[in-house]
N, C-alpha and C positions, 0 to 999 in steps of 0.2 A: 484372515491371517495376513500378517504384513508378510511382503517378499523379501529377500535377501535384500532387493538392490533397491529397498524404499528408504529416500533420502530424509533420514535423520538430522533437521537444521534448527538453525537461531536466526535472526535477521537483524536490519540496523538500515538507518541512511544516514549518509553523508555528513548534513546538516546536524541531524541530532547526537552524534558521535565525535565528528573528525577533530573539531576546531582549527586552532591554525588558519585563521578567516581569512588572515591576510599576510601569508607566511609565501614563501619560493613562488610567488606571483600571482597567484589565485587573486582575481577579481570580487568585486563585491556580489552577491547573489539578492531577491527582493527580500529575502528572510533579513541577511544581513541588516538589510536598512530596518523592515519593518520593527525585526526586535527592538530596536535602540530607539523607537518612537515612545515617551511615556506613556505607560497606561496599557498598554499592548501585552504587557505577558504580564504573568505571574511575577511580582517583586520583582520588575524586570530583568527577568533572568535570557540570557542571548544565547548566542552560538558561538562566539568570538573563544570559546576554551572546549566547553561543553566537556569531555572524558578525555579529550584528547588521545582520541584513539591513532589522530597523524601521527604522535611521538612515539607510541606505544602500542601500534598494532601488534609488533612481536610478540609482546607480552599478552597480550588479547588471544592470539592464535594459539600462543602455548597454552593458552587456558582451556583454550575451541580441542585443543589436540588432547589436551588430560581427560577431557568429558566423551572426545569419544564424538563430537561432531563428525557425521558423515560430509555436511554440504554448509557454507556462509554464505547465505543473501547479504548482499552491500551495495550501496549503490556511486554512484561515480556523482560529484561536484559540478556541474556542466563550467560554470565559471573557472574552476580550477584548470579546464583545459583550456578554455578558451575565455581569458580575464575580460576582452573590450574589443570593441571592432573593429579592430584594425583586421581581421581576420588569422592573426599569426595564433598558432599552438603555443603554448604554454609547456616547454618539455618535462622542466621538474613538477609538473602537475604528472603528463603520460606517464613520467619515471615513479612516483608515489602509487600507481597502484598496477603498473608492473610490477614493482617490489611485491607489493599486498600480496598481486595472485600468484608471485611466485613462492612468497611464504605461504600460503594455503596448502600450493602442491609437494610442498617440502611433508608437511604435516598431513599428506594424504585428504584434504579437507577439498572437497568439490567446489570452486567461485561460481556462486550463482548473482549475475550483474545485471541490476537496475539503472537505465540508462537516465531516468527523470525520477527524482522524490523532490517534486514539490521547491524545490532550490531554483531558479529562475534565472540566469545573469541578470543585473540588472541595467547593463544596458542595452538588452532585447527589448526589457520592459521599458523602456523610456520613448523604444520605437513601436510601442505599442501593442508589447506582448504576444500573448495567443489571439488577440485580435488579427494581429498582422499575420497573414499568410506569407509574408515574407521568412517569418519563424518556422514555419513548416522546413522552408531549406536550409534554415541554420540547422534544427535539430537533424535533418539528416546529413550534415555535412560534418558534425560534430557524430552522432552516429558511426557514419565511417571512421573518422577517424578511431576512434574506439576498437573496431571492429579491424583494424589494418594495425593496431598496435598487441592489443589482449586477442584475436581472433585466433590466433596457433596453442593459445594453451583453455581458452573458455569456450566451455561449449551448449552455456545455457545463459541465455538472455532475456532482462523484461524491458521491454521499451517503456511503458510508464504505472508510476504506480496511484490508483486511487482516483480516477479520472474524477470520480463525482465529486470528491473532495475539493479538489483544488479548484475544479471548475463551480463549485455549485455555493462552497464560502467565500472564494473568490472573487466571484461574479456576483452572488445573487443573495446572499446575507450580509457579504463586507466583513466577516469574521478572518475572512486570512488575504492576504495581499493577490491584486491591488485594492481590496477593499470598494467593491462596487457591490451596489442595489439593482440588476437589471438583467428581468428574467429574458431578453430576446437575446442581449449582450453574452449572458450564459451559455444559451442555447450553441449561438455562434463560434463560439469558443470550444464548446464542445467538439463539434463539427471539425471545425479547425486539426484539434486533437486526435480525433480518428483518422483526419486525413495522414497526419501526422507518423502513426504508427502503421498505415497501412503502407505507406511508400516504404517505411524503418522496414519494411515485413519482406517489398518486396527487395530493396538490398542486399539487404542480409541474403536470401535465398539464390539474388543473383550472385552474388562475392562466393556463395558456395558452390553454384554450378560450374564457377568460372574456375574453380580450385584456388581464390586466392586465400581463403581459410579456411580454420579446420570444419567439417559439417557436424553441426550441432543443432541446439533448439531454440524456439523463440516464439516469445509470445505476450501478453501486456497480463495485467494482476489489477483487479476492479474488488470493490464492496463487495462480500454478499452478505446480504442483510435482507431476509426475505421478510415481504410482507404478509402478515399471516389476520384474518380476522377474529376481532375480538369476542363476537357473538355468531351463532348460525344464521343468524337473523340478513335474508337476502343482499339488506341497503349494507350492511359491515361486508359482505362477499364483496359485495359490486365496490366498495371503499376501498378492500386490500388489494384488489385486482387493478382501481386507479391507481394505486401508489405501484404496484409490482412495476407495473408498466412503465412509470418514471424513474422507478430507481432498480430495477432488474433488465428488462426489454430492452429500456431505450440504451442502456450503456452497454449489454451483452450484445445485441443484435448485430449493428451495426460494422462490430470486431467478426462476428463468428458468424452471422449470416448475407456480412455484406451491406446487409439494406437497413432502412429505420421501420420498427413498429407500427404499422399502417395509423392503429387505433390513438397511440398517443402522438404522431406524426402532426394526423388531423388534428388535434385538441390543439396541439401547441400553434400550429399552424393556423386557427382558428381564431383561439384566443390571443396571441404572442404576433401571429404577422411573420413566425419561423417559416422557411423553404431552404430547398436545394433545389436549384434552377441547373447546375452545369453539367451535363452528363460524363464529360471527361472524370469528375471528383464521384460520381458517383460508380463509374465502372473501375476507377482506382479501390473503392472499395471490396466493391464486387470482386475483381480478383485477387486480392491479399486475402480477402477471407475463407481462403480455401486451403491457403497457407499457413495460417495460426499453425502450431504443435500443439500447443498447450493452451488453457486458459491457469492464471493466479487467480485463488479468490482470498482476500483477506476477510475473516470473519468474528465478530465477537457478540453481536447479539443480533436478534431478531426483531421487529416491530409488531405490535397489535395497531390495526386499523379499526376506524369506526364510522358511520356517516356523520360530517361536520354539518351536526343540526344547530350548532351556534356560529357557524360562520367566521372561524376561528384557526390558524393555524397553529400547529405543535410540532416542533422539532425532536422525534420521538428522540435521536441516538444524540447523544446532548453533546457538543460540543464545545461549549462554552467553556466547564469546567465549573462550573455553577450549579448545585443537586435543584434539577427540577427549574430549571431554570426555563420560561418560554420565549422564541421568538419567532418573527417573521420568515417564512421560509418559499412564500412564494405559491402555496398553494389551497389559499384560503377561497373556504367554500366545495372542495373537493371532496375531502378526508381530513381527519384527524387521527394521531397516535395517541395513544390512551395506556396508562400503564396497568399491567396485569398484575394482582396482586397476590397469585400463585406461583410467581419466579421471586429468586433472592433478588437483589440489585448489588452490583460493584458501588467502590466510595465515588463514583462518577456518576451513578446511575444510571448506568444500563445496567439491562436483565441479562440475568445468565441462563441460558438454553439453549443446551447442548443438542439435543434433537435438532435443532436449525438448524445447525451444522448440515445435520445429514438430510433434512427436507430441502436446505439449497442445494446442496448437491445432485440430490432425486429431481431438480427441477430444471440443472443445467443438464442432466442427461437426457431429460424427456424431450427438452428444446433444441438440442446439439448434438444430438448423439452421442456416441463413444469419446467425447476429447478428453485428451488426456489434462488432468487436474493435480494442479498442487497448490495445495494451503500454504501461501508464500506469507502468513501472519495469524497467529492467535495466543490472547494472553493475558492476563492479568492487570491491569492498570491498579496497584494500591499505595497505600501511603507504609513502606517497610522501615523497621526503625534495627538498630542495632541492641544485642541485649546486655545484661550484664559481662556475659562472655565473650560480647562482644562477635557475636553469630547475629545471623536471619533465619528465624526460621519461619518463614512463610508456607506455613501449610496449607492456607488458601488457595494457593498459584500452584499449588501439587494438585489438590481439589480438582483445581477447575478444571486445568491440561489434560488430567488424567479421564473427568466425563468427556471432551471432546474428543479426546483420543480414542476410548469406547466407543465414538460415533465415529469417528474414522473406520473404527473394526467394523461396524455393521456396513457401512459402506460399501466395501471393499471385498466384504461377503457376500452383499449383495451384488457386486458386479462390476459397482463402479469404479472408472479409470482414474484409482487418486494414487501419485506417485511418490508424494513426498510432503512432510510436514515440516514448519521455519516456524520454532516459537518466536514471539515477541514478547522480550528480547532480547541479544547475550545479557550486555549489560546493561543496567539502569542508564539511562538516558536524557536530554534534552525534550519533552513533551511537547513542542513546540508554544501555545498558550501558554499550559498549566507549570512551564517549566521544569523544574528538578522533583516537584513535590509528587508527581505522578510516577511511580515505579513500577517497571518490567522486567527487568530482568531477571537472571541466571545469576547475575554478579553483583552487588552492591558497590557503589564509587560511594566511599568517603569522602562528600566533599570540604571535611575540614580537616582531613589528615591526606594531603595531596592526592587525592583521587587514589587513592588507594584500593584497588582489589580484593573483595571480599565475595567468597563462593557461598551464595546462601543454598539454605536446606534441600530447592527446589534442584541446582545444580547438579548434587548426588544423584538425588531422584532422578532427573534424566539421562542423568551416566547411568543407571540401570537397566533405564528404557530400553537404551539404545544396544547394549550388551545383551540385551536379550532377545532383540527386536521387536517387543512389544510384549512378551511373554509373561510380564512382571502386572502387566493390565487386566488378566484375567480374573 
């Protein structure tokens, strides 16, 4: 049974919503640039309008307020606070989502803020990114500031969303900016990142003890994408268990138990030339991770692993936007992901499996004990079309939400600490790649009838949900 005070959300960042790229001072971010490179997105489609949620969040919150939203994930522009390096604040950036989180609280709607999606300035990047540990003190200096401006009225925070994302297309496929091939480079970067939100971690906790704002929660939102194998058959165990380790251990550990996974430490360490030599950045971790409140997990499928007896890699969760598309991903010769052909597939191709939901969850409990979890994403990516009536009815995206959401109920009967769910997404959105042709949301934007707001089917549907607290699920 869901609790009274389990937070009923939608989600969104920045980039894929606000537009306004270069409106009241806002600097340019690496998205910025990369879109506008040919060939790079879908019909190259940008972020320079995107739903134009900056002109229009009012009308967005009214919308959040009619359904019944308990809580909105959003995340903050880093650029828009701080355009270029001069190191000066950007105040009509601070002033744009003061306003935001004071519209939430007008409308009873909880801000739940992302401090990183994947938005970059881009002149960090020119000083050499998440490479540079000199980023580590921008992001916390920018941190604060957030934190001394929204800290009297928010009181739940994620330092970053999707580390393996950004670090691992980023760095190590070249699918998302800066577009680099280099798995030790990735590694490093990683690293970087955790040092990153374990300092955000300890901040934050010090600005609390200090009473300089209000005590709240904080905590960073990662993949869960459990690797599962494909056969009983020993060498598939011993497959899903290499991949668990790289893409569950090595990003969970690090946050929630401080340290790195011995087993894939050594490998990469082995094979890559990876280390942490400084013990100062390794006890910085050490103690933030005792600190976390919460983990996010964003999840939408599961992988089948296999033994890679061709020597071959496969990017099981397909990014590209391409059905079935394969690439390079760095770990050929390990594993391989293999599609199951006992799950549906999305127009994306991923598998839908819902139980994974609730098998990653069972698996961050077993590893971490009690922490408290919230599914800060999960949702539907399809191609929604409008009908004669001029409605969506995506009953699909009711489908899916409502199996996950039954895996949430078993969860949470079972024991687990999960506090809150953030579909993605209110509204349809900016996909980053795939562009406009990818839809999530709650809401439909016409974008040939000035973005126009449209409540598809699914909208109602979770105006029920949440009226009922989940009641409507049984």
């Amino acid at each position: 049974m869901f609790k009274k005070s389990f937070l009923w959300g939608a989600a969104s960042a920045s980039y894929q919503v606000e537009g306004a790229f270069d409106k009241d001072g806002k600097g340019p971010s690496i998205w910025d640039e990369y879109a506008h490179i040919p060939g790079m997105t879908f019909k190259g489609t940008n972020g320079d309008v995107a739903v134009d949620h900056y002109h229009r969040y009012k009308e967005d919150i009214a919308l959040m307020a009619e359904q019944g939203l308990k809580s909105y994930r959003f995340s903050i522009s880093w650029s828009r606070i701080f355009p270029d390096n001069s190191g000066k604040v950007n105040d009509k950036g601070l002033e744009f989502y003061s306003n935001l989180v004071n519209e939430l609280i007008v409308h009873d709607i909880i801000p739940f803020v992302t401090l990183y999606h994947w938005d970059l300035p881009l002149w960090l990047a020119q000083e050499g990114g998440w490479e540079n540990k000199e980023t580590i003190n921008h992001f916390e200096k920018y941190a604060k500031t957030m934190f001394d401006v929204l800290g009297d009225r928010v009181k739940h925070w994620i330092t970053f969303n999707e580390m393996i994302v950004f670090v691992e297309l980023g760095y190590k496929t070249a699918l998302h900016p800066p577009g680099v091939k280099d798995e030790l480079r990735a590694l490093n970067v990683a690293h970087n990142v955790f040092l990153a939100h374990a300092k955000t971690v300890l901040l934050y906790k010090e600005q609390v003890s200090n009473k300089s704002i209000v005590e709240g929660e904080i905590g960073i939102t990662h993949v869960l994408n459990p690797s599962l194998a494909q056969t009983d058959a020993p060498s598939d165990i011993k497959a899903a268990d290499i991949a668990e380790g790289q893409h569950f251990r090595w990003y969970y550990d690090p946050v929630l138990k401080g340290k790195y996974p011995k087993e894939t430490y050594d490998m990469y360490h082995r094979d890559n030339g990876f280390e942490v030599t400084i013990q100062e950045e390794l006890d910085i971790l050490k103690r933030a991770a005792k600190l976390n409140d919460f983990i996010g997990i964003n999840y939408y499928t599961t992988a089948m692993f296999a033994e890679n007896k061709e020597g071959v890699g496969f990017n099981g969760m397909n990014t590209s936007g391409k059905k079935g598309s394969q690439q390079e991903n760095g770990e050929v010769g390990r594993w391989k992901s293999v599609r199951n052909n006992q799950l549906e597939y999305t127009d994306w191709d991923w598998g839908i499996h819902p139980n994974g939901l609730y098998i990653g969850m069972s698996r961050i409990r077993e590893r971490f004990g009690d922490i408290k979890i919230y599914i800060t994403e999960n949702g539907l990516g399809a191609v929604d079309q409008l009908d004669d009536n001029g409605l969506v009815n995506d009953q699909g995206r009711i489908d899916y939400v409502e199996a996950h959401l039954k895996a949430c109920q078993k969860a949470i009967d079972d024991g687990i600490n999960l506090q809150g769910y953030f579909m993605w997404s209110f509204t349809d959105l900016l996909s980053w790649l795939n562009g406009y042709k990818k839809q999530y949301g709650f809401i439909y934007i016409d974008h040939d009838n000035d973005l126009k707001r449209i409540k598809k089917a699914s909208y109602h549907w979770y105006k029920k949900v949440i009226e009922t607290n989940g009641e409507i699920l049984k």
